[in-house]
PLY file of the C-alpha trace (Angstrom):
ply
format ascii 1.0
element vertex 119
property float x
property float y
property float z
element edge 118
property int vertex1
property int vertex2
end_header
3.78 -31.76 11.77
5.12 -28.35 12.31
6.17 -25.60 9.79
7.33 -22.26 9.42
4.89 -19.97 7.87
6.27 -17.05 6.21
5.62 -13.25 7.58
6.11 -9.97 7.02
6.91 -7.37 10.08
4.92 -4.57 9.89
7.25 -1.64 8.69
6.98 2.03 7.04
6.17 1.57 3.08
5.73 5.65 3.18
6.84 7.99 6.18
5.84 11.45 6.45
4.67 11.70 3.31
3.77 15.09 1.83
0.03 14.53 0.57
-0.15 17.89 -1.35
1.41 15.89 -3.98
1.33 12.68 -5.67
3.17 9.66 -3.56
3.91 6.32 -4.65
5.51 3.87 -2.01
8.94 1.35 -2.89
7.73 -2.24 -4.26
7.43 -4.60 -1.33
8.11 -8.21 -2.33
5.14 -10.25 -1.03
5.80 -13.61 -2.74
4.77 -16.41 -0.56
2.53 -14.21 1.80
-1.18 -14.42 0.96
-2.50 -12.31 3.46
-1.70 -8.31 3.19
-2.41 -5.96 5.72
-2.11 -2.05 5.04
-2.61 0.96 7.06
-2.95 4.45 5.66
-2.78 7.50 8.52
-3.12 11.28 7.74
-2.96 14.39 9.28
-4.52 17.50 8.02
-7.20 18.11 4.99
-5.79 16.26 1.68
-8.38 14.82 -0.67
-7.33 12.28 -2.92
-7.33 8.80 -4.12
-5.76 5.92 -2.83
-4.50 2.79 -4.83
-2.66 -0.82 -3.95
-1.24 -2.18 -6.71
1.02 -5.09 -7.69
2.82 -6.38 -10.67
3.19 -9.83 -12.02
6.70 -8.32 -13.78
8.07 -5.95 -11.63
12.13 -6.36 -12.14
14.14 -5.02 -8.87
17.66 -4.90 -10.47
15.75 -2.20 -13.08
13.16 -1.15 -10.96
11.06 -1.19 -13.78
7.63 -3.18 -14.38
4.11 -2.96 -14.82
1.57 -1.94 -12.45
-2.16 -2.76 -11.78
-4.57 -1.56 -9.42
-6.83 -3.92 -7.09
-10.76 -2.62 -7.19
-11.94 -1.40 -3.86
-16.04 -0.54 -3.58
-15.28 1.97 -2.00
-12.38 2.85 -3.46
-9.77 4.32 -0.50
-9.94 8.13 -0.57
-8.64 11.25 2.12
-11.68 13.05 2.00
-10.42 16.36 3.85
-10.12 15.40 7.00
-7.40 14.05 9.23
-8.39 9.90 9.18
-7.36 6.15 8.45
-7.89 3.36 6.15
-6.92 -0.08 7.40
-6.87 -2.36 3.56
-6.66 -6.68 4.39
-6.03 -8.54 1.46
-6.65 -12.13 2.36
-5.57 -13.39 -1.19
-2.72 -12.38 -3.39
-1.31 -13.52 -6.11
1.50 -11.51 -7.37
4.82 -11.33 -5.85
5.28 -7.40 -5.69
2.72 -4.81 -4.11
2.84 -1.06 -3.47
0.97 1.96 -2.49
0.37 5.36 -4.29
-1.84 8.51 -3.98
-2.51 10.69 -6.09
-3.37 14.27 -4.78
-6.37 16.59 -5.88
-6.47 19.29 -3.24
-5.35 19.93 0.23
-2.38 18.96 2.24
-1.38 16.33 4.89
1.23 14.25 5.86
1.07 10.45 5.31
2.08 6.96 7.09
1.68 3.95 5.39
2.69 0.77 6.55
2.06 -2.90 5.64
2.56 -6.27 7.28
1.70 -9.74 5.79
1.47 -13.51 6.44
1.01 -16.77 5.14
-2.08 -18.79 6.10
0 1
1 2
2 3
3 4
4 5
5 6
6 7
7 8
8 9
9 10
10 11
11 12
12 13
13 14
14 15
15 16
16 17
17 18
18 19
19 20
20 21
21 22
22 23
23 24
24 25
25 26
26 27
27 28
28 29
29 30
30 31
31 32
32 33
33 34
34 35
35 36
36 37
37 38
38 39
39 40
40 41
41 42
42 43
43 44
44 45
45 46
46 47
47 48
48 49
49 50
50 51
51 52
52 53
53 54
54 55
55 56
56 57
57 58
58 59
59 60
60 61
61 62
62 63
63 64
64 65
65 66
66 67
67 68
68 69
69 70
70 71
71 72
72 73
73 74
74 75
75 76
76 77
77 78
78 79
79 80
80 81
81 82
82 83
83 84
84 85
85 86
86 87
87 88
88 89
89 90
90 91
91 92
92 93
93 94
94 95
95 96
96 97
97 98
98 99
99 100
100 101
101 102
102 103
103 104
104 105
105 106
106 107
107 108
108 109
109 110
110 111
111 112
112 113
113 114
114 115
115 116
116 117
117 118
């Protein structure tokens, strides 16, 4: 037996963002995907900290909720040089997800994009 499986085309979560200050991407709704892909490109020499976080109560029509931020070891960080970070989460939970830095020094220009699936 055959079924659909549920995906998520790659698309822009953050374009040209301006890493000399603090960025946080839209919400993407991931419910019924349980594998995340996300791809952070820079340009330039920011340093800062990377974060994915999701919310269990995230409400759309008030684009209000509460946000919580997965552990990494490493945690994702620009580290003053022009680089990459490629982030698969192969288990989710929580129906919305999103992306933010938060600058210390530098400057760059970020791309962040994020695809998903359902195994």
């Amino acid at each position: 037996m055959s079924g659909r499986k549920n995906i998520l085309q790659p698309y822009a979560i953050i374009a040209d963002g301006d890493m000399s200050n603090d960025l946080v991407s839209e919400p993407t709704n991931v419910q019924y995907l349980d594998r995340l892909a996300i791809q952070l490109i820079w340009t330039d020499s920011p340093v800062g900290d990377f974060a994915v976080e999701t919310s269990l109560n995230y409400n759309p029509l008030l684009n209000a909720g509460d946000w919580t931020a997965y552990s990494f070891s490493p945690s994702p960080a620009a580290t003053g040089a022009a680089d990459s970070i490629f982030i698969d989460l192969t288990v989710t939970s929580a129906p919305y997800l999103r992306v933010s830095y938060t600058a210390t020094s530098g400057a760059g220009t970020l791309q962040a994009y994020i695809s998903g699936k359902m195994s």
